[in-house]
Every structure is written in structure tokens, then in C-alpha cells.
N, CA, C and O atoms as CSV, one atom per row, in Angstrom:
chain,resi,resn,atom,element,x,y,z
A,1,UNK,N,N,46.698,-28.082,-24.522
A,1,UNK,CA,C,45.548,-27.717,-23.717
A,1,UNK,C,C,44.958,-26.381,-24.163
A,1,UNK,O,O,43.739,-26.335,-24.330
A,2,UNK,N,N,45.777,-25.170,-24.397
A,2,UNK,CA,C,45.333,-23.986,-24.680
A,2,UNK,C,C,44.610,-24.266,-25.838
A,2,UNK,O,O,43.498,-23.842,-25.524
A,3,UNK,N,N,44.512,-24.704,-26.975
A,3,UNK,CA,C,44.196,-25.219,-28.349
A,3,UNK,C,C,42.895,-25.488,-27.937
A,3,UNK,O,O,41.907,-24.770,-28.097
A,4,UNK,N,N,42.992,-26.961,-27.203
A,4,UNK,CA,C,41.155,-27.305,-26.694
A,4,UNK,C,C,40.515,-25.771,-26.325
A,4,UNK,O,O,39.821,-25.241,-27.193
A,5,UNK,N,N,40.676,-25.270,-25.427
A,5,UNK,CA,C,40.481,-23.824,-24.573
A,5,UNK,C,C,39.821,-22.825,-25.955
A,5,UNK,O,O,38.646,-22.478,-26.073
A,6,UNK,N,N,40.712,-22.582,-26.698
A,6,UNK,CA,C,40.478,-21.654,-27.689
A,6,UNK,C,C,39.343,-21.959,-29.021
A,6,UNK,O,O,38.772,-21.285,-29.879
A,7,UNK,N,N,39.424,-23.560,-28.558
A,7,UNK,CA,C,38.080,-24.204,-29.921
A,7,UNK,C,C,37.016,-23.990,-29.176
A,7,UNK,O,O,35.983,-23.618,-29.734
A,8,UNK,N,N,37.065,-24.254,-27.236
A,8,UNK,CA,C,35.606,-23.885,-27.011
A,8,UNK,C,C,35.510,-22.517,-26.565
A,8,UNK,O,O,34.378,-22.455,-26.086
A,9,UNK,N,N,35.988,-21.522,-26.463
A,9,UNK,CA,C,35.985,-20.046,-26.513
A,9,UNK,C,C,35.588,-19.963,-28.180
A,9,UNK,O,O,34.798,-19.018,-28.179
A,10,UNK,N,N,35.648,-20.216,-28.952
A,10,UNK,CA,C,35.561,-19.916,-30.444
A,10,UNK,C,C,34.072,-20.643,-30.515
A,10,UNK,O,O,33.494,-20.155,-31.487
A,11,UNK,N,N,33.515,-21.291,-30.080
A,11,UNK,CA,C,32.142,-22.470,-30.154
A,11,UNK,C,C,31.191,-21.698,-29.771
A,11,UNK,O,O,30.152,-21.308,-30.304
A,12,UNK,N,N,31.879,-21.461,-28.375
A,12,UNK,CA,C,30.578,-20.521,-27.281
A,12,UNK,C,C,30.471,-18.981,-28.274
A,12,UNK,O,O,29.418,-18.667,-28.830
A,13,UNK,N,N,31.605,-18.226,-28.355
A,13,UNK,CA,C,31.137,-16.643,-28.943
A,13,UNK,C,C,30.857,-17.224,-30.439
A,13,UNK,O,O,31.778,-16.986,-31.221
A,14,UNK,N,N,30.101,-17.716,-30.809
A,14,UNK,CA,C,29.667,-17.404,-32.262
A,14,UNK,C,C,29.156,-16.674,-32.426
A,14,UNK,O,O,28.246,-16.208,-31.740
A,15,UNK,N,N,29.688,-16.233,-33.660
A,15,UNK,CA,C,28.896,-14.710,-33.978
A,15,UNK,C,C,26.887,-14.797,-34.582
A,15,UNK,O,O,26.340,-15.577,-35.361
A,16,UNK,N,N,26.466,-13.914,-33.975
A,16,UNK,CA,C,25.221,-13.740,-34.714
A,16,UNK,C,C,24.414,-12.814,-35.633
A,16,UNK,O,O,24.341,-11.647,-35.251
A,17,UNK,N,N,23.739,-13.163,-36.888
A,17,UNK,CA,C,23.658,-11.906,-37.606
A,17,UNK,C,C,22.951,-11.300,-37.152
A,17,UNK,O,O,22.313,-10.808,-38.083
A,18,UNK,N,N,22.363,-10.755,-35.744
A,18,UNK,CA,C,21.515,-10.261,-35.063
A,18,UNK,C,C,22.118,-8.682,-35.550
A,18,UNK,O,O,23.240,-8.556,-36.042
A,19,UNK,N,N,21.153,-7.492,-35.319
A,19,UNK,CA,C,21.440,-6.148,-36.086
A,19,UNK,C,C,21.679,-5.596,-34.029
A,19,UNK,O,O,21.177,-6.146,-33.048
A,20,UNK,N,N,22.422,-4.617,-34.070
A,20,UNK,CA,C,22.215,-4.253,-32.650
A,20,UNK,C,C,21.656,-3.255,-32.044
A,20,UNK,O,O,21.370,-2.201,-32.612
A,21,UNK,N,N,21.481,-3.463,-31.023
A,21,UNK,CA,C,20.031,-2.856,-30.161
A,21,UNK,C,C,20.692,-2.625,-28.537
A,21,UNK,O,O,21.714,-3.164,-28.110
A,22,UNK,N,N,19.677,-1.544,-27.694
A,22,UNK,CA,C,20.259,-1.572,-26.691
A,22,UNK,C,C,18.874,-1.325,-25.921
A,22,UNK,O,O,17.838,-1.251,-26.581
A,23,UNK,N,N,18.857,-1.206,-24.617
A,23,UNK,CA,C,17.732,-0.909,-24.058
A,23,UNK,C,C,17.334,0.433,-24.350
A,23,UNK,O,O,18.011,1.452,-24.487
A,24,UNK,N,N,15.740,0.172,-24.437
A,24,UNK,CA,C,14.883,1.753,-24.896
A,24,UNK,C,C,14.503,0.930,-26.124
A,24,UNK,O,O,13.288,0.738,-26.105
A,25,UNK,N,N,15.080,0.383,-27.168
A,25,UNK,CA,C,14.694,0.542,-28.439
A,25,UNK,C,C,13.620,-0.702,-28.731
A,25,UNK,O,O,13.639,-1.723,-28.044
A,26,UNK,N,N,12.743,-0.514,-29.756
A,26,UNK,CA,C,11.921,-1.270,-29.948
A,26,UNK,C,C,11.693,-2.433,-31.082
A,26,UNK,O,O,11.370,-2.243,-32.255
A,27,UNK,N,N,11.884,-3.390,-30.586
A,27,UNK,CA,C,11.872,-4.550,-31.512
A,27,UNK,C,C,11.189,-5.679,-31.488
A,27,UNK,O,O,10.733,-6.154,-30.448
A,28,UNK,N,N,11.051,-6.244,-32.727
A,28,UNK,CA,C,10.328,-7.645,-33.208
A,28,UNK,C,C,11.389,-8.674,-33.356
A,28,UNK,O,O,12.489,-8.664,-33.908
A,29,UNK,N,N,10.528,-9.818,-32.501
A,29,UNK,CA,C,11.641,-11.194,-31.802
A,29,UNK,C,C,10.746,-12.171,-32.892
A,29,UNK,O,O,9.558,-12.447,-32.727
A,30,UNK,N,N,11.516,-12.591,-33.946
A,30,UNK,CA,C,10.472,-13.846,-34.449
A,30,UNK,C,C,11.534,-14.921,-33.830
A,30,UNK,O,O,12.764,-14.963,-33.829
A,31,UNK,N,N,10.269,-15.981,-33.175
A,31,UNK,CA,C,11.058,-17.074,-32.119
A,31,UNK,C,C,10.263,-18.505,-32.634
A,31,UNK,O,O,9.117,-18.879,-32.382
A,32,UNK,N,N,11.059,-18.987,-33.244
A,32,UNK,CA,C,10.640,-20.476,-33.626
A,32,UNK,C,C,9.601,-21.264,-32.211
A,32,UNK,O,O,9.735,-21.194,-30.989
A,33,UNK,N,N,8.813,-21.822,-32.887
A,33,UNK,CA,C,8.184,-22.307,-31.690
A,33,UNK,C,C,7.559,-23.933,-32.032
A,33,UNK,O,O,6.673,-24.048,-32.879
A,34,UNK,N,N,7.856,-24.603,-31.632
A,34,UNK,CA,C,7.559,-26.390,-31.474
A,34,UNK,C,C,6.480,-26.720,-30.861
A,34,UNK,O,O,6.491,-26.995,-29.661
A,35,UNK,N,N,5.553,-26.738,-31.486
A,35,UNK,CA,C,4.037,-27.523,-30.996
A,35,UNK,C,C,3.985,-29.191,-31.670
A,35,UNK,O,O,4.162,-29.458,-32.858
A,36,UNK,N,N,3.786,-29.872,-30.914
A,36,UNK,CA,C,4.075,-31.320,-31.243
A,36,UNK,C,C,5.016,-31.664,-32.664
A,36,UNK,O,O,6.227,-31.541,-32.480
A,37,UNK,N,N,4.712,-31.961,-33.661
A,37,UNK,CA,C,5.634,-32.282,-34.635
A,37,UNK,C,C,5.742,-30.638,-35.668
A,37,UNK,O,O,6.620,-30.333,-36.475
A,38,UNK,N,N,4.845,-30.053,-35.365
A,38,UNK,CA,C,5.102,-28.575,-36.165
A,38,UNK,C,C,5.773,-27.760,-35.208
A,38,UNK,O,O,5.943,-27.741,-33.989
A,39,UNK,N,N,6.225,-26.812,-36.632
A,39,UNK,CA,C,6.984,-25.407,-36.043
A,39,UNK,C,C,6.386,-24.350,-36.551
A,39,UNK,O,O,6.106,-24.367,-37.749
A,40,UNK,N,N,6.173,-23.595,-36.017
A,40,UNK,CA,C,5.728,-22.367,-36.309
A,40,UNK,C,C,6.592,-21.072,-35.639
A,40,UNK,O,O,7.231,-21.198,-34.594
A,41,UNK,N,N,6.522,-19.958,-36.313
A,41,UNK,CA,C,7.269,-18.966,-35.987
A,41,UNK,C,C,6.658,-17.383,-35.300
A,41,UNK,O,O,6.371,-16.421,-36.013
A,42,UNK,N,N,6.584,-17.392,-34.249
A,42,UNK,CA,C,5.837,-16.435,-33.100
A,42,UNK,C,C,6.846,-15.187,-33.368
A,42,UNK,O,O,8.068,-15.330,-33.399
A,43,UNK,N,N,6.078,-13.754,-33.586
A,43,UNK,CA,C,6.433,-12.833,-32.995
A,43,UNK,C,C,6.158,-11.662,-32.534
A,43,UNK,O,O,5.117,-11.034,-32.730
A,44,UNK,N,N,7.691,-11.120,-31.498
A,44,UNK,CA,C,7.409,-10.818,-29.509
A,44,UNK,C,C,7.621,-9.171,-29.947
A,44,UNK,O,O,8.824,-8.912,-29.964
A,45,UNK,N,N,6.879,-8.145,-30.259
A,45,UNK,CA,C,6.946,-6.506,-30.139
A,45,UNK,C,C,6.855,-6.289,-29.137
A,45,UNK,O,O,6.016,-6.655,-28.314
A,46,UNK,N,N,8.067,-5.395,-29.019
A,46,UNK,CA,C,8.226,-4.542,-27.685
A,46,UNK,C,C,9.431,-3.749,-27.137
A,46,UNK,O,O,10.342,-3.450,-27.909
A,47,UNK,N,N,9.467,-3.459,-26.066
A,47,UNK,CA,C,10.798,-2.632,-25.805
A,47,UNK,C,C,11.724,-3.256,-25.080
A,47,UNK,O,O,11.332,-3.813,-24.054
A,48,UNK,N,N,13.147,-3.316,-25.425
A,48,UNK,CA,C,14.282,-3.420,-24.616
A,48,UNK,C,C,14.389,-2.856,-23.189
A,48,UNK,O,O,14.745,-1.760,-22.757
A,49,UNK,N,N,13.980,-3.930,-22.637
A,49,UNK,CA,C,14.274,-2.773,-20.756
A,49,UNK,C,C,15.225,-3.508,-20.252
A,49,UNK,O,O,15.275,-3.208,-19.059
A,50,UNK,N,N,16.157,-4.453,-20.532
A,50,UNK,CA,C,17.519,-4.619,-20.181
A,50,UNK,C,C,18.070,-5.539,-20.821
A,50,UNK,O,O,17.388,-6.433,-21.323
A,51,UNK,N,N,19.811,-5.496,-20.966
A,51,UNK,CA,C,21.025,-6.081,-21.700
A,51,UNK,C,C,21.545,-7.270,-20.706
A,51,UNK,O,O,21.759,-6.851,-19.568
A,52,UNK,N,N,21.712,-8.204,-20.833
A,52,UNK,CA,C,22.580,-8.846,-19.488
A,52,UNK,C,C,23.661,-9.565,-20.096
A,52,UNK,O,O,23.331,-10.097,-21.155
A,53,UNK,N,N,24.952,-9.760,-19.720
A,53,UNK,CA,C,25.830,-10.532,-19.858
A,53,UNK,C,C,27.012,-10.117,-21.353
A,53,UNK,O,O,26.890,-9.350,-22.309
A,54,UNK,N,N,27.665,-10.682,-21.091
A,54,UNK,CA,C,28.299,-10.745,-23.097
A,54,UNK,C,C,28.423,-12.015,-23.308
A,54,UNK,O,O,28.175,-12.962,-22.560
A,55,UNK,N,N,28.858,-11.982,-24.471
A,55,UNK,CA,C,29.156,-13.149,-25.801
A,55,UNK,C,C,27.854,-14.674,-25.720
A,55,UNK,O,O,26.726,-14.695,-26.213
A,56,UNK,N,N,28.498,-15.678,-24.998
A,56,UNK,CA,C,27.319,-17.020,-25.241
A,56,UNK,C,C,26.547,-16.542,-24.370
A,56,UNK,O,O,25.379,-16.749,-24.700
A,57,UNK,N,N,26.641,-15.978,-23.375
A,57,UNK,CA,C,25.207,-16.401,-21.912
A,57,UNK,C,C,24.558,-15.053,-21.977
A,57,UNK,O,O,23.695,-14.848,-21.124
A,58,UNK,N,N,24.864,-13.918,-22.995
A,58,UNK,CA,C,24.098,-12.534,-23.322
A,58,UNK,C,C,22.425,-12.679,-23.388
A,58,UNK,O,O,21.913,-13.608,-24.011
A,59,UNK,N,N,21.935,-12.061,-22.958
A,59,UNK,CA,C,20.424,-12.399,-22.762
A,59,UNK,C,C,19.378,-11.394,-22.762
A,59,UNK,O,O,19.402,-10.865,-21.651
A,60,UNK,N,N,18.288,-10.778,-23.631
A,60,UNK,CA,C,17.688,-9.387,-23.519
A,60,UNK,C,C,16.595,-9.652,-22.799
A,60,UNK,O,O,16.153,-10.800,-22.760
A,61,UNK,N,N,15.914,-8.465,-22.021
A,61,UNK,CA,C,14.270,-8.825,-21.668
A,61,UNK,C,C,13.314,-7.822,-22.657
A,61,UNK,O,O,13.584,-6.622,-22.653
A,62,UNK,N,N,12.268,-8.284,-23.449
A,62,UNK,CA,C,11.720,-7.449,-23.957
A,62,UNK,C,C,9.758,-7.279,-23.114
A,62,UNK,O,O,8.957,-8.187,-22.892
A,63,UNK,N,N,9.621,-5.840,-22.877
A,63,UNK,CA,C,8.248,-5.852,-22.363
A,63,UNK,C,C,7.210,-5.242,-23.449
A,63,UNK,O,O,7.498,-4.235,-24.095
A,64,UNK,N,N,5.991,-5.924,-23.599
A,64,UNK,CA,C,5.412,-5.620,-24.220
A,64,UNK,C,C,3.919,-4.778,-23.196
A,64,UNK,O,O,4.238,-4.567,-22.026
A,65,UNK,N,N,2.718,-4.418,-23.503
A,65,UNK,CA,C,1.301,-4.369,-23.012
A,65,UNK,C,C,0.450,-5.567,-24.047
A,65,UNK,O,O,0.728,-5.743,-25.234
A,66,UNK,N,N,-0.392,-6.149,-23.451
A,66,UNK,CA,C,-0.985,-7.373,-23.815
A,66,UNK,C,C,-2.596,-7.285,-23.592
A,66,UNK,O,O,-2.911,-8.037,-22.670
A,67,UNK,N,N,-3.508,-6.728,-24.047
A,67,UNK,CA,C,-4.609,-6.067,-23.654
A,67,UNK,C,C,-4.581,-5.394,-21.917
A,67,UNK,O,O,-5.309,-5.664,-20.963
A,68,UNK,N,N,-3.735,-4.699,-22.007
A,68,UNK,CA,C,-3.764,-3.851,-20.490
A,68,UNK,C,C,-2.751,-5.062,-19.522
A,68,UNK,O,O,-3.068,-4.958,-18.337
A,69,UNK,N,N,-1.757,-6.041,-19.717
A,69,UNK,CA,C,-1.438,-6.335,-19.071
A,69,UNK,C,C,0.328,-6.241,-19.386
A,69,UNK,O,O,0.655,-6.426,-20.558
A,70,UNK,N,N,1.354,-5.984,-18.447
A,70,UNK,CA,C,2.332,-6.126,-19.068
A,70,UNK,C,C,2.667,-7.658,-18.865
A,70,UNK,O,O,2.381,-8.433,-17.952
A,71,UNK,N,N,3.595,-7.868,-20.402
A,71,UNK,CA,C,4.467,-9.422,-20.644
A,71,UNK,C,C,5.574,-8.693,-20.517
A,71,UNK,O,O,5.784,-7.482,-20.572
A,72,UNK,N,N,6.250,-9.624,-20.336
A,72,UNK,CA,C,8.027,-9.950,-20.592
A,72,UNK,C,C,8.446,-11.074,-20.487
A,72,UNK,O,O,8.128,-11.900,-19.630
A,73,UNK,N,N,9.416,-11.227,-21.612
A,73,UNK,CA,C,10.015,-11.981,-21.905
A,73,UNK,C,C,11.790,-11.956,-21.432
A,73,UNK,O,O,12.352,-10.943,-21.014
A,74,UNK,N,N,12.312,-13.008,-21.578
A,74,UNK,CA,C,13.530,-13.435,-21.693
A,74,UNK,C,C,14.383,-14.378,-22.485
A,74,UNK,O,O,14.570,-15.564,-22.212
A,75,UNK,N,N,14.987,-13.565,-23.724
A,75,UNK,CA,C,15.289,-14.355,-24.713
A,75,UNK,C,C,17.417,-14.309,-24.588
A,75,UNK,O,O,18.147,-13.336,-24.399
A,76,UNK,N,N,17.713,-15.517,-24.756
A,76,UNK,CA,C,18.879,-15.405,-24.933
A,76,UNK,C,C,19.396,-15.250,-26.195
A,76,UNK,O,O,18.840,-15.658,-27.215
A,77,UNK,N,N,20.966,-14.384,-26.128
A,77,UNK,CA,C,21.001,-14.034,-27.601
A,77,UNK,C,C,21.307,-15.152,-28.468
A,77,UNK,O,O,20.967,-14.888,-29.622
A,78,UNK,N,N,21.955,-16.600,-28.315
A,78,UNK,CA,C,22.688,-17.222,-28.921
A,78,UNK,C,C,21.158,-17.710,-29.365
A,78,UNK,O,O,21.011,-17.658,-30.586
A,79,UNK,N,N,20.121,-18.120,-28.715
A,79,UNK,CA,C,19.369,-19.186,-29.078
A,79,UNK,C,C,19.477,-19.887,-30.483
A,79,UNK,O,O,19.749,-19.245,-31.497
A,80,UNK,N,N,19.288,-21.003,-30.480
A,80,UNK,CA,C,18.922,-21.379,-32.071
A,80,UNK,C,C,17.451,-21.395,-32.840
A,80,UNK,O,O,17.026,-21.776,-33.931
A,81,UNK,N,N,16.741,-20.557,-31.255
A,81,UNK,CA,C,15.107,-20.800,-31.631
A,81,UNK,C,C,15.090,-19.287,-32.380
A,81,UNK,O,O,14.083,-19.396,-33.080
A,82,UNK,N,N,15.443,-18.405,-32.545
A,82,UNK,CA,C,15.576,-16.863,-32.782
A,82,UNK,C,C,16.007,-16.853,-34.309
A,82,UNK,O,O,16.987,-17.071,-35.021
A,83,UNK,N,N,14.685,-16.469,-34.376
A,83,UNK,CA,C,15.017,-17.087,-36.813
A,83,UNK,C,C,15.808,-15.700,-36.825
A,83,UNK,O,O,16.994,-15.728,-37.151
A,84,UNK,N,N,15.101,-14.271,-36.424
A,84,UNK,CA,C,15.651,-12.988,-36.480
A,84,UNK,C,C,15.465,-11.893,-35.756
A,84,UNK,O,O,14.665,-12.207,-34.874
A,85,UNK,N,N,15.701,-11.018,-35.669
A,85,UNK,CA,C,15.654,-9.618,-34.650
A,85,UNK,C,C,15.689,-8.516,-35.662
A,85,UNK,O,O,16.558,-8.443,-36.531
A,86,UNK,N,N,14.338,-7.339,-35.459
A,86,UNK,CA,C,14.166,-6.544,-36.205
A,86,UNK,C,C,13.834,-5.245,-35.130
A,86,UNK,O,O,12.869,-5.182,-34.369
A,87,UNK,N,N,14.773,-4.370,-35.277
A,87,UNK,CA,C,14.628,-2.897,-34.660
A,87,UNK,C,C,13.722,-2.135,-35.461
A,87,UNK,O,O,13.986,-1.700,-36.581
A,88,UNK,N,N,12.584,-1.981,-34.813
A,88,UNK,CA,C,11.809,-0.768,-35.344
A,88,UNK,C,C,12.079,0.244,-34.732
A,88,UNK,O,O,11.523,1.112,-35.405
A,89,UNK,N,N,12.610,0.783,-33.816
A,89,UNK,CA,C,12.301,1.843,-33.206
A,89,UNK,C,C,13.791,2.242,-32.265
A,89,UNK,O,O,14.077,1.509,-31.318
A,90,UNK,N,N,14.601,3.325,-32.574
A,90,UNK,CA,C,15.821,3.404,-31.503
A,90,UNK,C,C,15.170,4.671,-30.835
A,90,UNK,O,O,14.769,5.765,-31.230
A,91,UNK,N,N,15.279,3.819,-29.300
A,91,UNK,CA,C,14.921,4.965,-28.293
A,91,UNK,C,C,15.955,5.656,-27.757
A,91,UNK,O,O,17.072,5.205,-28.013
A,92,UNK,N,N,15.893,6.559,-27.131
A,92,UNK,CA,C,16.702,7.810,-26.051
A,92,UNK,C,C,16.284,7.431,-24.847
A,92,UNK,O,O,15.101,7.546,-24.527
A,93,UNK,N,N,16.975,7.057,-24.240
A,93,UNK,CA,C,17.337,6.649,-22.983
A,93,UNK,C,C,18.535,7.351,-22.293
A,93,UNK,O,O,19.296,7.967,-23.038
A,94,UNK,N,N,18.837,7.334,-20.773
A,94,UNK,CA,C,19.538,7.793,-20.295
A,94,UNK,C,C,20.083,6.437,-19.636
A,94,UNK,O,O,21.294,6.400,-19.416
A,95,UNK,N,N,19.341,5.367,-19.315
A,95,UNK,CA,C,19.585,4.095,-18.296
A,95,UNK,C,C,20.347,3.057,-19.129
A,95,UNK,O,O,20.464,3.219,-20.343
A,96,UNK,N,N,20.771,2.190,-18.617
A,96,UNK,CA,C,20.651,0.657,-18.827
A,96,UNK,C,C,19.765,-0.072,-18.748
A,96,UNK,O,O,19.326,-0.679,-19.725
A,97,UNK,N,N,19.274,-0.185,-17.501
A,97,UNK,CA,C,17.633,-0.900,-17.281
A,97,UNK,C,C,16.880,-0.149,-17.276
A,97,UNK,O,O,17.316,0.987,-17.090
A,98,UNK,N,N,15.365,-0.285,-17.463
A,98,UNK,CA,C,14.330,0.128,-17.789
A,98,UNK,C,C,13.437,-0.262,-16.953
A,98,UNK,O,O,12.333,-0.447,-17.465
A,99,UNK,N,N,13.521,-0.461,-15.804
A,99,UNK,CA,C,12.878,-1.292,-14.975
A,99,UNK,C,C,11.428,-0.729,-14.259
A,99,UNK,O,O,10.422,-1.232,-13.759
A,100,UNK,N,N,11.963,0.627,-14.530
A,100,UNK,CA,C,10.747,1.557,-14.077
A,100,UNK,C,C,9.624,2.237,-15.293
A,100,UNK,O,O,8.975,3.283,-15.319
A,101,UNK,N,N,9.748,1.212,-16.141
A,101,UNK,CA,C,8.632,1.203,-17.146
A,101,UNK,C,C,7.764,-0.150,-16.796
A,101,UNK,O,O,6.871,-0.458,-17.585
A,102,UNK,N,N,7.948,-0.790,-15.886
A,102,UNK,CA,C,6.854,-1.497,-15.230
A,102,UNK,C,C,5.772,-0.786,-14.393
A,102,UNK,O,O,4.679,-1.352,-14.423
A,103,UNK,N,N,5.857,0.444,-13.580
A,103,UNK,CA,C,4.795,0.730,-13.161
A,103,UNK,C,C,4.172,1.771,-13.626
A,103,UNK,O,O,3.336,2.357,-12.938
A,104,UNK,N,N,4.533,2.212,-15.046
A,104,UNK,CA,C,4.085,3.209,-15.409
A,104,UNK,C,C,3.482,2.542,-16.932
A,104,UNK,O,O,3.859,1.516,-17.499
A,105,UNK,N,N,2.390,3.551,-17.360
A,105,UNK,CA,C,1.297,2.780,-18.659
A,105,UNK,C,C,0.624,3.992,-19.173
A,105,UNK,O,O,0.304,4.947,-18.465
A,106,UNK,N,N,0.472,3.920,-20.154
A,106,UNK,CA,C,0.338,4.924,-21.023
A,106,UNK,C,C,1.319,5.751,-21.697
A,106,UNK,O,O,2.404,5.427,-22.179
A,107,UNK,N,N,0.580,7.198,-21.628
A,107,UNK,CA,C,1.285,8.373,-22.351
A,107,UNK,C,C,2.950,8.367,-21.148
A,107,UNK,O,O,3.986,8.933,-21.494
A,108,UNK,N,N,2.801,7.627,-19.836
A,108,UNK,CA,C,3.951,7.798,-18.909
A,108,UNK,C,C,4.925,6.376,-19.180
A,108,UNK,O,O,5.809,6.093,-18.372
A,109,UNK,N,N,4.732,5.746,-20.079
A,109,UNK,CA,C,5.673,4.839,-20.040
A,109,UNK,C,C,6.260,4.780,-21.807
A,109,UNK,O,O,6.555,3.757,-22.426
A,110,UNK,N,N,6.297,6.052,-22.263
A,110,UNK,CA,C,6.765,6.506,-23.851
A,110,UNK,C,C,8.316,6.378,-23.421
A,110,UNK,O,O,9.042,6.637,-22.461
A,111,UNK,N,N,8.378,5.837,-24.680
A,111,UNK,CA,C,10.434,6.612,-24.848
A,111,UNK,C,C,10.305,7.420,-25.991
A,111,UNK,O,O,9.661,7.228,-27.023
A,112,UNK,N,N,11.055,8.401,-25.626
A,112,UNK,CA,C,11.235,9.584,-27.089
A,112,UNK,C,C,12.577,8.407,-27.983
A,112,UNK,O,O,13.383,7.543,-27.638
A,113,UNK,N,N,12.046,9.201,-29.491
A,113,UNK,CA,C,12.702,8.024,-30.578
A,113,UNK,C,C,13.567,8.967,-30.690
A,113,UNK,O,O,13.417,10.142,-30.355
A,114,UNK,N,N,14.709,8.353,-31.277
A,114,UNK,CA,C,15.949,8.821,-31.837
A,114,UNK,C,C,15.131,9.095,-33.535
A,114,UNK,O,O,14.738,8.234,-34.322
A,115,UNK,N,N,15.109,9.905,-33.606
A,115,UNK,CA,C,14.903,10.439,-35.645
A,115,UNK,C,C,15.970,10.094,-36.476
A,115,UNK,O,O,17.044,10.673,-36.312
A,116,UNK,N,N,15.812,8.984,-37.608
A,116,UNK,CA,C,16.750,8.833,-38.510
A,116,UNK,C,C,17.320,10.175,-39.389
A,116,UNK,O,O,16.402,10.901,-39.770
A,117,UNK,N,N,18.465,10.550,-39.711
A,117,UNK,CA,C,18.423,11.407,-40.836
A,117,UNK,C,C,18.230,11.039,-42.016
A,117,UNK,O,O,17.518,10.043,-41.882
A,118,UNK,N,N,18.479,11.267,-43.579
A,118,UNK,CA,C,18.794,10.488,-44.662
A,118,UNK,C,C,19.870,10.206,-44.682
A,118,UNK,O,O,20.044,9.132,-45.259
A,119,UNK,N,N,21.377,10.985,-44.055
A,119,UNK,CA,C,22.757,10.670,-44.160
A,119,UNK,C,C,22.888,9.702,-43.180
A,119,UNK,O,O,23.384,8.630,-43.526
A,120,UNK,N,N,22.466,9.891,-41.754
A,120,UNK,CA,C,22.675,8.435,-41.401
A,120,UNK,C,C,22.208,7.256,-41.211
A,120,UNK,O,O,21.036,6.895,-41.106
A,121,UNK,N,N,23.649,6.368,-41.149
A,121,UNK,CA,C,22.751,5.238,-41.793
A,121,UNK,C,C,22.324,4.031,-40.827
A,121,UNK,O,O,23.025,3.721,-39.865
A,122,UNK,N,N,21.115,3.360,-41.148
A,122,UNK,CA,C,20.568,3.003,-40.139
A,122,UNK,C,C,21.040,1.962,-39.291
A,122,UNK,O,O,21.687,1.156,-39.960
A,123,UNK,N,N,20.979,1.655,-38.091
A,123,UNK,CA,C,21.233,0.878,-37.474
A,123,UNK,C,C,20.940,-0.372,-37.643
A,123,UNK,O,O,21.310,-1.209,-36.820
């Protein structure tokens, strides 16, 4: 029985080559997308305003502005629709959630960036 147990614990955490990210930081979601018999590949810029869960059921929300409106999304990490994940931007944050970058827009809803050095190396 433990054997079965450990093949689907080993099924569910598959690993992903996803690069890692935490809330604050800013990234590009390219997300496969199925319009009748085509696929095409959409992608979601924006900021991490929260982490949920670990391993299979892990799940990010990313918010973007959309001509003056905010989006968000909810992408899970395992998906098989998620070609890749690209960090442009590691923010400074003090939170986990970010939740209070919903009512704020503009110059009031900035995150200060973390500055790469040349010695270290990037995330």
C-alpha cells in the first residue's frame, strides 16, 4: 500500500522548471491558450500579490492595470497550459499578500526593486 501512496505523492509534486518568484516581483505568464482547433500562446505581465498552497495545488495571483482597469489572474503552478514563467522584476516587499495594491494606482501602487549586482547571481 505505502508503494501505491509514494507513486502518487511522486505524480502530484512534479517538479517544474519554473525559475522562483515570490510576491512583489514582476513577471511574464506565457499561458497556452485553445481557441477551437488552434493554440496560441497569451502573455499575462504583472505583479505577484500572492503565493497559495505547496507542491500540486500551489497557485499564484498575478495583477496587472489594463487601460486603467485592474486584472487578475489565477494561475496554478502545475498547469500543463504554462509553456513558461519569466521574472522581470524582484520586488521588496515586507508582506506575503499584496492585497492592498488593489486600491491604490499609480505612483502609490510602486514596489521598490531589489538591484541586481554583477556578483550576484540572478534569480
Amino acid at each position: 500500500m505505502s508503494i501505491l501512496l509514494d507513486f502518487v505523492k511522486k505524480q502530484l509534486t512534479a517538479t517544474s522548471n519554473h525559475p522562483k518568484f515570490k510576491a512583489g516581483d514582476t513577471i511574464t505568464v506565457s499561458y497556452k491558450i485553445k481557441e477551437g482547433d488552434k493554440e496560441r500562446i497569451q502573455q499575462f505581465t504583472g505583479v505577484v500579490i500572492q503565493r497559495k498552497n505547496e507542491a500540486a495545488t500551489a497557485s499564484f495571483t498575478v495583477r496587472k492595470m489594463s487601460n486603467g482597469v485592474g486584472v487578475e489572474r489565477i494561475f496554478p503552478i502545475s498547469s500543463p497550459f504554462i509553456d513558461k514563467i519569466e521574472v522581470n522584476k524582484v520586488g521588496v516587499v515586507r508582506r506575503a499578500k499584496l492585497f492592498y495594491l488593489r486600491e491604490r494606482t499609480g505612483k502609490a501602487a510602486r514596489i521598490r526593486e531589489k538591484i541586481q549586482t554583477a556578483t550576484e547571481p540572478k534569480a
